[in-house]
C-alpha positions as CSV (number, residue, x, y, z in Angstrom):
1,X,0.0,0.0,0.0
2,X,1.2,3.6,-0.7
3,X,0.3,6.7,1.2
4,X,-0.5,9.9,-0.8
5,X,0.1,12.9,0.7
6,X,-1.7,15.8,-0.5
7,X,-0.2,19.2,-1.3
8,X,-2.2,22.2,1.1
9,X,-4.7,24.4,-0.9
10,X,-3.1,27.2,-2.3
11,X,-5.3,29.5,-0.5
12,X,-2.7,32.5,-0.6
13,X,-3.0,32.4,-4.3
14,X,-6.9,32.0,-4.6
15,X,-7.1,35.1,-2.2
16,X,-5.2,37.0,-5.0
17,X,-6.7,35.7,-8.0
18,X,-9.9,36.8,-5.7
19,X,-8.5,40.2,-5.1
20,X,-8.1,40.8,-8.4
21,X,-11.3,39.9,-9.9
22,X,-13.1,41.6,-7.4
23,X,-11.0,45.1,-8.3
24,X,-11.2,44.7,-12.0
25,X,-15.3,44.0,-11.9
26,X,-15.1,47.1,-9.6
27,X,-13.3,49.3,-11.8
28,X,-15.0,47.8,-14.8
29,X,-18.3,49.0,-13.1
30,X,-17.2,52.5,-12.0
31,X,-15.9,53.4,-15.5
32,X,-19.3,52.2,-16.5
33,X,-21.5,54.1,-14.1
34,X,-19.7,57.4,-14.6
35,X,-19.0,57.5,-18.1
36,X,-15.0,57.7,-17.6
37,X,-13.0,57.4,-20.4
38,X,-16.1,57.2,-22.8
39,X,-15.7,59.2,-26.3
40,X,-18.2,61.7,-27.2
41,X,-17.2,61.6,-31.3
42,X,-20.1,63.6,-33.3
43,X,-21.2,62.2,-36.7
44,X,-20.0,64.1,-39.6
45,X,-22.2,66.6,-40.9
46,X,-24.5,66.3,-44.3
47,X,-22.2,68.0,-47.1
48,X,-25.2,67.4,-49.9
49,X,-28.1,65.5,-50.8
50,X,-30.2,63.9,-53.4
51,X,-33.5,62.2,-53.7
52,X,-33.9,59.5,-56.0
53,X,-36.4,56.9,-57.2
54,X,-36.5,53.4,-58.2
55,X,-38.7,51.6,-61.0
56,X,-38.8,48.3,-62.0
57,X,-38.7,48.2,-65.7
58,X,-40.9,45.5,-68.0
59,X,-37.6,44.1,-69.4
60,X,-35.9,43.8,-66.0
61,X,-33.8,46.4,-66.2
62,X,-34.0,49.4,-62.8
63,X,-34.1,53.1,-64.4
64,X,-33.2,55.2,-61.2
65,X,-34.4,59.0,-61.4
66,X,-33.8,62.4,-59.5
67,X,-36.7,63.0,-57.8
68,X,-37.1,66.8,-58.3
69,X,-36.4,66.7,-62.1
70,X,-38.1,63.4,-63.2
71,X,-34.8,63.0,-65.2
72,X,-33.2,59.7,-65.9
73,X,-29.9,59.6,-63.5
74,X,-29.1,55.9,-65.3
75,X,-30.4,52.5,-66.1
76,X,-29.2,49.5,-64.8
77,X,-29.7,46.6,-67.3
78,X,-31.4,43.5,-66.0
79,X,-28.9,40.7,-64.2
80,X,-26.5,43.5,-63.7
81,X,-26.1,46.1,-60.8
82,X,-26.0,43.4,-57.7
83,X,-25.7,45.5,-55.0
84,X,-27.9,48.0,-55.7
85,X,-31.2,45.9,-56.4
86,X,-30.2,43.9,-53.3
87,X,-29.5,47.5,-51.3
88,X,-32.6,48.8,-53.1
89,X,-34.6,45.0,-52.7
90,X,-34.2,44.9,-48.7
91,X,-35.2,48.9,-48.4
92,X,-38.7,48.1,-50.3
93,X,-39.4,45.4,-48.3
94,X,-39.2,47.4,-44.9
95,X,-41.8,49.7,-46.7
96,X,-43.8,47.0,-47.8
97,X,-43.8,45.4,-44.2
98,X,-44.6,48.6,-43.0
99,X,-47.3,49.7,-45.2
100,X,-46.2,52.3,-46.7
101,X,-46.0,52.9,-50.9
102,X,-43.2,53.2,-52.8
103,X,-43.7,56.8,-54.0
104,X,-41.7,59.0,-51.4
105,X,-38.1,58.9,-52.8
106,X,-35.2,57.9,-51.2
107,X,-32.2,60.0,-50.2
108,X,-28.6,59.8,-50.7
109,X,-26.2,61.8,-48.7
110,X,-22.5,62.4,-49.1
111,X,-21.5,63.0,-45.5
112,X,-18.6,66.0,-44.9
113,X,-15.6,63.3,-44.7
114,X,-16.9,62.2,-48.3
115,X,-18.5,58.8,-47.0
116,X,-22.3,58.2,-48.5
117,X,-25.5,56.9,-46.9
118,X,-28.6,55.8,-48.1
119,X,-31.4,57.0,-46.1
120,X,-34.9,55.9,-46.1
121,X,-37.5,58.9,-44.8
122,X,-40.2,56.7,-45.0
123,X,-39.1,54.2,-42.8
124,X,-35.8,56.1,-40.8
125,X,-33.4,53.4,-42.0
126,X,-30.5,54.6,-42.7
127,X,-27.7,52.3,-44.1
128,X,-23.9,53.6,-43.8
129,X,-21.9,52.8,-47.8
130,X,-18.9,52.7,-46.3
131,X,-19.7,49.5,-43.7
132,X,-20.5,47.7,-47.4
133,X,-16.6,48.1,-48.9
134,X,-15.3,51.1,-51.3
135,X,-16.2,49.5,-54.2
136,X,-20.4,48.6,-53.2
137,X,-20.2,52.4,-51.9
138,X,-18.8,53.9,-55.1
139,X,-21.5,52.5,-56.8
140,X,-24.5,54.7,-54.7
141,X,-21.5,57.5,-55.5
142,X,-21.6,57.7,-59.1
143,X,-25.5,57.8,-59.2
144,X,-25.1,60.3,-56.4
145,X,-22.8,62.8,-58.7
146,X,-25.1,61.8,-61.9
147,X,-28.1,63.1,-59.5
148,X,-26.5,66.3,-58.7
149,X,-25.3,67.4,-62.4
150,X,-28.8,67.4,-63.4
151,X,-30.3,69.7,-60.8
């Protein structure tokens, strides 16, 4: 028969791993409560903006206009323009779960530190380019600048 012999609980330890966790919950807390360390960083402000509208077309194409003039901005040709009839796509079906028509335009905005968002003012949603890559954003861009020249 053998005899183990157990090593004493490391309770000097356990009190400091204890200590510790018990400070940094407390800290974690304070900075919490109080707002320490918290940064107040404003949005950029709206440079310009442009409403535009969306229509289906009969031979699948998407002829996107400037709101104020009626004028043609562009056409996207059917099986082409991914990102926008998806952007566009998800937008439509907030209104349509919602209620509301698809006759108030939408509204692009080119934001002071040249990033763009597509806001909806029917429903409030907003949706940042930028968070969808440079290349998704410069597409909403270029319609954006075609927009503007015809105002």
């Amino acid at each position: 028969m053998s005899a183990t012999t157990t090593a004493p609980f490391p309770r000097l330890q356990l009190a400091a791993v204890t200590t510790v966790l018990a400070l940094v919950l407390v800290a974690a807390a304070t900075a919490r409560f109080t707002g320490f360390a918290t940064s107040q960083v404003s949005p950029p402000s709206i440079t310009a903006t442009t409403d535009i509208t969306f229509t289906d077309m009969a031979d699948g194409s998407v002829t996107i206009r400037n709101a104020a003039s009626g004028r043609i901005v562009t056409s996207i040709p059917a099986r082409a323009g991914g990102f926008i009839r998806s952007t566009m796509r998800v937008l439509a079906t907030e209104r349509l779960h919602a209620g509301i028509g698809q006759a108030q335009p939408f509204r692009l905005i080119q934001l002071q530190n040249g990033t763009f968002e597509l806001s909806d003012p029917a429903t409030g949603q907003t949706l940042d380019l930028v968070a969808f890559g440079p290349t998704n954003e410069a597409e909403f861009a270029n319609i954006f600048f075609a927009s503007e020249a015809q105002k």
